[in-house]
GUDRENSE-196369 format. One line per field, with one value per residue (C-alpha): z, x, y; residue number from 1. Coordinates in pm, whole numbers, plus 32768, in hexadecimal, padded with zeros to 4 digits. Layout:
GUDRENSE-196369
c3 [Z/...]
c1 [X/...]
c2 [Y/...]
n [NUM/...]
This chain:
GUDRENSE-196369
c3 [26B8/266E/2697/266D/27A6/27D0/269B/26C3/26E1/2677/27BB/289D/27E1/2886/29D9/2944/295B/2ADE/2B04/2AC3/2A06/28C8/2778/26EA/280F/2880/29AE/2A1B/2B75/2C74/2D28/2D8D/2DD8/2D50/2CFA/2D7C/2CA8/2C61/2D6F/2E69/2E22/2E29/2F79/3037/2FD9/3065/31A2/3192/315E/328B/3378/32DF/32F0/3467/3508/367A/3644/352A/3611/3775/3706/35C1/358D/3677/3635/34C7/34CB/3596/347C/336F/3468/3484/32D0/327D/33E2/32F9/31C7/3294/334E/34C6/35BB/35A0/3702/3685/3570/3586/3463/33F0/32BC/3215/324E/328E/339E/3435/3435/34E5/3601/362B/3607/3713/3827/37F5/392E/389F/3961/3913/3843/37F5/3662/3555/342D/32EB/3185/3069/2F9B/30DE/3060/3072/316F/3253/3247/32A3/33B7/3460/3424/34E6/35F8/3628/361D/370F/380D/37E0/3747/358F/347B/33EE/3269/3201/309B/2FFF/2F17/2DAA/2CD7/2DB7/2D64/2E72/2FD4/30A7/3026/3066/31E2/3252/31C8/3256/33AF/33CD/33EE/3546/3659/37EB/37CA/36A7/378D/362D/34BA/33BF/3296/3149/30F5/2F82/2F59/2E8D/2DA2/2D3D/2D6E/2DFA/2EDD/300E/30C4/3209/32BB/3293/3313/342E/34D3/34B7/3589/3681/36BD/36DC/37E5/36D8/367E/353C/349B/332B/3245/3172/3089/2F6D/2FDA/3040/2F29/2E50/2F5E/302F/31AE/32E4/33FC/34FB/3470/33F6/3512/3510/362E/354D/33F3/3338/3201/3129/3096/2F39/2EC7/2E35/2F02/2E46/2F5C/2F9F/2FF5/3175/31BA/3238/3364/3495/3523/365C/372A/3886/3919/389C/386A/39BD/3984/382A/387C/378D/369D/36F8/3877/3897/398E/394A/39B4/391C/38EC/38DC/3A4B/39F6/3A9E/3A3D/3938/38C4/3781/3817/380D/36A0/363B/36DC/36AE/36A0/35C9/347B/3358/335E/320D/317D/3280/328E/311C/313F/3109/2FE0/2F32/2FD3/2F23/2DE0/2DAC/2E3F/2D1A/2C0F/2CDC/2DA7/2D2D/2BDB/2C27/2C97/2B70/2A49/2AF5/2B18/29C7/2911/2A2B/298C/281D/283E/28DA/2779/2697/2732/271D/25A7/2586/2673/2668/27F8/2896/29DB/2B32/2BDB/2BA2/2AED/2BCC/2C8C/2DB6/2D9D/2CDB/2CD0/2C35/2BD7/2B63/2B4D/29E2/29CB/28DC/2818/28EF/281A/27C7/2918/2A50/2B65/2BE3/2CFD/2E1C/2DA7/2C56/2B6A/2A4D/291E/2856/293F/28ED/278F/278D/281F/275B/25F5/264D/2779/2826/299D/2A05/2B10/2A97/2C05/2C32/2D2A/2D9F/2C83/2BAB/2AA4/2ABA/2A31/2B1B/2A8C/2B34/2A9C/2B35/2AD6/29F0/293D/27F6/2703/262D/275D/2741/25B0/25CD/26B2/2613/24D5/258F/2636/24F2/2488/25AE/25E2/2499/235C/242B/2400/22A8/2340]
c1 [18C0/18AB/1753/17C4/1795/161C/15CA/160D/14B0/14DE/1568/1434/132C/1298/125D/1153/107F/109E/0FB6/0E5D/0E7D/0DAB/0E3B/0E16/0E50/0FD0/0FC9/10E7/1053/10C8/1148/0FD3/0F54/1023/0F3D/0FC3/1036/0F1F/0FD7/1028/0E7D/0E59/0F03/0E3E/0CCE/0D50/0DA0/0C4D/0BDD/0C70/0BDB/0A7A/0A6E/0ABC/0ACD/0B10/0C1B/0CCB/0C93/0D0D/0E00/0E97/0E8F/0F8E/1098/106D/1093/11BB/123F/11C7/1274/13C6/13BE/13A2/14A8/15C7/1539/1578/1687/1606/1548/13EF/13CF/13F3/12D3/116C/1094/0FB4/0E97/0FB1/10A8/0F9C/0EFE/107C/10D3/0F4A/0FCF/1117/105C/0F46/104C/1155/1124/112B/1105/10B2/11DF/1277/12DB/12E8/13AE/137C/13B7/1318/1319/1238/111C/0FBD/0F23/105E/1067/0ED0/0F24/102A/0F65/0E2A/0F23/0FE2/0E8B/0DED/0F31/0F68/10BA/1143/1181/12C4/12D8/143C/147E/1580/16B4/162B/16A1/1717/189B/1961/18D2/19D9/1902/17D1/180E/18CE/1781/16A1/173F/1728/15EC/162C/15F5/161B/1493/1485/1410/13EA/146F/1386/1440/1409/14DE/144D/1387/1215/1233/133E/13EC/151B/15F9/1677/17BB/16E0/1838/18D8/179F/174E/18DE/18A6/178C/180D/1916/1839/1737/162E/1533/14F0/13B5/13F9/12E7/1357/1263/130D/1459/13E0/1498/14D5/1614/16B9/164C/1717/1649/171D/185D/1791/1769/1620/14FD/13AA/1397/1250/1204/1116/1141/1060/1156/1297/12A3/1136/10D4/0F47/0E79/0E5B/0FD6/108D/117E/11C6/135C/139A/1527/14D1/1535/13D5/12F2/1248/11F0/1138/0F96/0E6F/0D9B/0CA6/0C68/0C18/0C86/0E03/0E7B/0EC6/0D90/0E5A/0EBF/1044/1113/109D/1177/1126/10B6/0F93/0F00/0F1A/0EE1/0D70/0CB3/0BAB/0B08/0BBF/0C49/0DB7/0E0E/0EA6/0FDD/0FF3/1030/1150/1263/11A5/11EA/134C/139F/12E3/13D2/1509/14B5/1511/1615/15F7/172B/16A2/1595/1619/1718/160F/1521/1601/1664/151A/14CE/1634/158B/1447/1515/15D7/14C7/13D4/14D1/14E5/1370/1346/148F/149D/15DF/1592/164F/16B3/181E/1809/187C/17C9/184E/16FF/161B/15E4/148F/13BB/1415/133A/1381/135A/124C/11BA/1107/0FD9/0EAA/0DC5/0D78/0E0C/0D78/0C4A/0CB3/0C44/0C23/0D3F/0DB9/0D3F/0E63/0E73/0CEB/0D39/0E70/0D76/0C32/0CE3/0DFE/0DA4/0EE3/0EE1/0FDB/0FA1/0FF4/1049/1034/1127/1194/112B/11E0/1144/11DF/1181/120C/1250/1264/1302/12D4/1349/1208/1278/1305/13D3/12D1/11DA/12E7/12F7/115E/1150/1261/1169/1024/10C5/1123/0FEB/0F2D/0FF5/1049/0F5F/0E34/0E9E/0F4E/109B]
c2 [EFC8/EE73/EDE3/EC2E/EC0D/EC4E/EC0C/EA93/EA32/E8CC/E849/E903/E8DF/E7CC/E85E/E90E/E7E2/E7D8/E8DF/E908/EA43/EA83/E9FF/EB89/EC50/ECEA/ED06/EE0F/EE69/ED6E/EE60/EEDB/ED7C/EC70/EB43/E9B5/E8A7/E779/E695/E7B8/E7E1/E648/E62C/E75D/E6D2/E565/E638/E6B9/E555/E4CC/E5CC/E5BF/E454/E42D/E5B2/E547/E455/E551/E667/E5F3/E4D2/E522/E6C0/E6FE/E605/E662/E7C9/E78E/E67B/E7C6/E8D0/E7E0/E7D2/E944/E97F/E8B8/E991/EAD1/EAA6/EA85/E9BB/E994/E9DF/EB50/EB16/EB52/EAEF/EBF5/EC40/ED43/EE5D/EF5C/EE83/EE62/EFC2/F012/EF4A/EFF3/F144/F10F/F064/F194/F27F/F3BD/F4F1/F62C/F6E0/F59F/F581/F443/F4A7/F425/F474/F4FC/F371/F2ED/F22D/F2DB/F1E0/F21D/F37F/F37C/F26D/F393/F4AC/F424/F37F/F4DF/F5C1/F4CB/F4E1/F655/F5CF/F65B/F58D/F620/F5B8/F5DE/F65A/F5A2/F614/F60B/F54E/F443/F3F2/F3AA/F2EB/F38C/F4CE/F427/F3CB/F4E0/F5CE/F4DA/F50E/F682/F674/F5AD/F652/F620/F5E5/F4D6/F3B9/F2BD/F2E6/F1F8/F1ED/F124/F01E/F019/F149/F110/F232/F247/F0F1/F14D/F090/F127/F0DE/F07B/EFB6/F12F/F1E2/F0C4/F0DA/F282/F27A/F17C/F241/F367/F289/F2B9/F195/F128/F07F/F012/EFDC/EEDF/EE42/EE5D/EDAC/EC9C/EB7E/ECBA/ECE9/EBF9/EC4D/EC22/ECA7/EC36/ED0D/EE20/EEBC/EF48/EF6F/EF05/EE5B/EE29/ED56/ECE8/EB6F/EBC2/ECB4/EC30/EADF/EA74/E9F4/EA10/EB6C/EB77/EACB/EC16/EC1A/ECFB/ECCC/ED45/ED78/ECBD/EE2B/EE9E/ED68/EDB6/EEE8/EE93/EE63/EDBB/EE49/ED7C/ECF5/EB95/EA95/EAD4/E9A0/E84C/E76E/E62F/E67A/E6EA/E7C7/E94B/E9E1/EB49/EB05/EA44/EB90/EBB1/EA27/EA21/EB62/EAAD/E965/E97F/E8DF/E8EB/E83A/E944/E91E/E7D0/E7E3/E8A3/E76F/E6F8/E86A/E863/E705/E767/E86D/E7CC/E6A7/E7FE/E879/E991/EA3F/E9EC/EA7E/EB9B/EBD1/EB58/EC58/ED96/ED30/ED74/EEA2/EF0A/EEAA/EF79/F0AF/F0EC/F05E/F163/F297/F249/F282/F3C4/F448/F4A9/F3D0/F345/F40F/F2D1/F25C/F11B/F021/EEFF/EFBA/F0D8/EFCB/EE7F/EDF2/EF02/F072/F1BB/F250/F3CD/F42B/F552/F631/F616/F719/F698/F76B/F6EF/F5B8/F5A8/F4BB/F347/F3A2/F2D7/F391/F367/F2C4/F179/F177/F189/F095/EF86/EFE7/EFA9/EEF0/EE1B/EE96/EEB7/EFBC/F0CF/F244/F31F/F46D/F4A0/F619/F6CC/F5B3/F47D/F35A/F204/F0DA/EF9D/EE55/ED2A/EBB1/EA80/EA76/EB93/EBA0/ECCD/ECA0/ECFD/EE4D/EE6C/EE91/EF65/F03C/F03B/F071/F189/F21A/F209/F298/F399/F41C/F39A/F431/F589/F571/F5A9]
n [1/2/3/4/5/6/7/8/9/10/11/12/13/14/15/16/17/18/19/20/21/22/23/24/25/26/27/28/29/30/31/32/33/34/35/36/37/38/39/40/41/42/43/44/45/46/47/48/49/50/51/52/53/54/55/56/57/58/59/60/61/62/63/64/65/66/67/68/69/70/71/72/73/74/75/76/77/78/79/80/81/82/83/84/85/86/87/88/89/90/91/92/93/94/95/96/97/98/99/100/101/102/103/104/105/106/107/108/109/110/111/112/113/114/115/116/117/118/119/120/121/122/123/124/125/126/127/128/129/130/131/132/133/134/135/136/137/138/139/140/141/142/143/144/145/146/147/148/149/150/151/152/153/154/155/156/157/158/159/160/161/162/163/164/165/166/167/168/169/170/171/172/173/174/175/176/177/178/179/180/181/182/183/184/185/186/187/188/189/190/191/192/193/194/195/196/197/198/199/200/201/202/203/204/205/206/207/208/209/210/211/212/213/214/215/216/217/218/219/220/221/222/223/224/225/226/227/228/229/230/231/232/233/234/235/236/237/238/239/240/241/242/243/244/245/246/247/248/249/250/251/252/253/254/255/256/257/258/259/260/261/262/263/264/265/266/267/268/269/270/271/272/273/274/275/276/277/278/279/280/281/282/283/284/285/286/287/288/289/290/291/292/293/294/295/296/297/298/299/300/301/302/303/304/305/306/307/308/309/310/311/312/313/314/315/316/317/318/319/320/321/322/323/324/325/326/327/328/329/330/331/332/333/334/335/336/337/338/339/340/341/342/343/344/345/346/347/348/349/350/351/352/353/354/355/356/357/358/359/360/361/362/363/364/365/366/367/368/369/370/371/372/373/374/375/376/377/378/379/380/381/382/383/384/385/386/387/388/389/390/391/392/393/394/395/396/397/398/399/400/401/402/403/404]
């Protein structure tokens, strides 16, 4: 393939100076916890300002006409109202609320799938045990090739008691994209919710919630948008934003004296900071000023780079049809299955230690159903010479240590 495309550094290079990131560090991990840009960073400690400098006024006559103002800004983003959003720390927080207001009963089912991130799966597991309701995790076709595959596996695990599906819309582990419009119009035809956990797609994809056609979306804002740590959203259809109840119970109502809205619930759990969120339209306009379709197409491009440049050095081709359609910014590269015993939970592997010990690069290695993977996330920060070094330091690691 041809690699022009990413390789045309020249013309990006500069956006690495919007961040904050050490001079010698490569960062390749956004996709864990993607760091904010210096004015995204600027504009959330003058938020922070503001309410520290007079709390009462900030808190009773300002918060609530500026979330709303935040809420309207990421609705145009997303594609809906912001009557359907509710601002929350992250996805994880989001998808806690849709767990513990679901009325499960006993023999009731979730299905997911086997790509499910951890935290999600653990969320289910305890909701199901404590209801007397099963977790079903779906195994999906291997390799992934064809969606129509894809959904029509996914729904025969559905079953007259599946009373919510929670699919991914980019999975964590291994990065791919799934046809969620496909899987959402399925399962309204087959009067089956859906909650999709979508932390990864948020700027990555373009969203239309409204269309879409799903029950539940979650999202976190430090992922792909940059936005700060703490700006995640909850959306919610109007045909289920009633039944959805608080983490967290605190005076659930509006402080400035407004007409109750539902996400009151979720806006005051209590004296907080609520920065993060209100920062949202800064990161939003920071990366509208790139482009987000530039951003999208400069990003797959070097996720597109570091998928061929790393095959050269291992020699183990990636599964995943190469198209933009299964994987947009970030990619998990098969690697070798190495000499180590099979990691203890919480315990990284050793090569991503290594990588960042004598090479300063930060890029996760997963072990993910028996399989190593190394997932790379590029940004508009990241460069193919970011990819070229870790192409070498791979070689390195993996194969000067032994000789081979």
């Amino acid at each position: 393939m041809s690699y022009t495309s990413a390789e045309n550094d020249i013309a990006w290079r500069h956006w690495r100076r919007e961040w904050s990131l050490p001079p010698d560090v490569i960062y390749l991990n956004h996709g864990s916890f993607g760091p904010a840009a210096r004015e995204v960073q600027n504009v959330r400690h003058s938020w922070t300002d503001q309410l520290e400098s007079q709390p009462f006024d900030f808190f009773v006559r300002q918060m609530e006409s500026e979330l709303m103002h935040a809420a309207e800004y990421l609705g145009e983003f997303v594609g809906t109202s912001a009557d359907n959003l509710a601002f929350v720390d992250n996805a994880t927080t989001g998808m806690n609320i849709v767990a513990k207001s679901l009325d499960l009963k006993p023999g009731d089912e979730v299905l997911t799938t086997n790509h499910a991130y951890g935290a999600v799966l653990r969320i289910w597991r305890t909701i199901c045990k404590q209801a007397g309701a099963k977790l079903i995790v779906h195994t999906l076709p291997d390799p992934l090739t064809d969606t129509t595959e894809l959904v029509d596996s996914l729904f025969t695990a559905v079953t007259e008691k599946t009373r919510l599906l929670v699919v991914d819309h980019i999975a964590s582990p291994t990065a791919v994209i799934f046809p969620v419009a496909e899987i959402c119009n399925r399962a309204q035809k087959r009067g089956v919710p859906v909650c999709i956990d979508g932390p990864h797609a948020l700027a990555m994809l373009p969203l239309d919630l409204d269309t879409l056609g799903c029950d539940y979306y979650v999202a976190s804002g430090h992922k792909w948008l940059a936005a700060p740590f703490g700006s995640g959203f909850l959306y919610a259809h109007p045909r289920v934003q009633k039944q959805l109840e608080p983490l967290v119970i605190s005076w659930g109502g509006s402080l400035a004296g407004a007409e109750a809205r539902w996400q009151d619930e979720f806006h005051w759990p209590g004296t907080r900071d609520a920065a993060a969120q209100l920062t949202i339209p800064t990161a939003i306009d920071f990366l509208c000023r790139a482009g987000v379709c530039n951003f999208r197409r400069r990003s797959h491009d070097l996720a597109q780079y570091a998928r061929f440049r790393i095959a050269e050095v291992t020699g183990l081709s990636c599964d995943l049809p190469d198209s933009p359609a299964w994987y947009g910014s970030m990619i998990a590269l098969p690697l070798p299955a190495g000499d180590e015993p099979p990691l203890k939970k919480g315990v990284r592997d050793p090569l991503q230690g290594l990588l960042w010990k004598k090479h300063r690069i930060e890029v996760p290695v997963i072990h993910w159903h028996g399989r190593r993977m190394l997932r790379v996330s590029c940004h508009l920060y990241t460069t193919a010479r970011d990819i070229d070094t870790l192409a070498n330091a791979l070689r390195d690691s993996l194969y000067h240590r032994t000789g081979g």
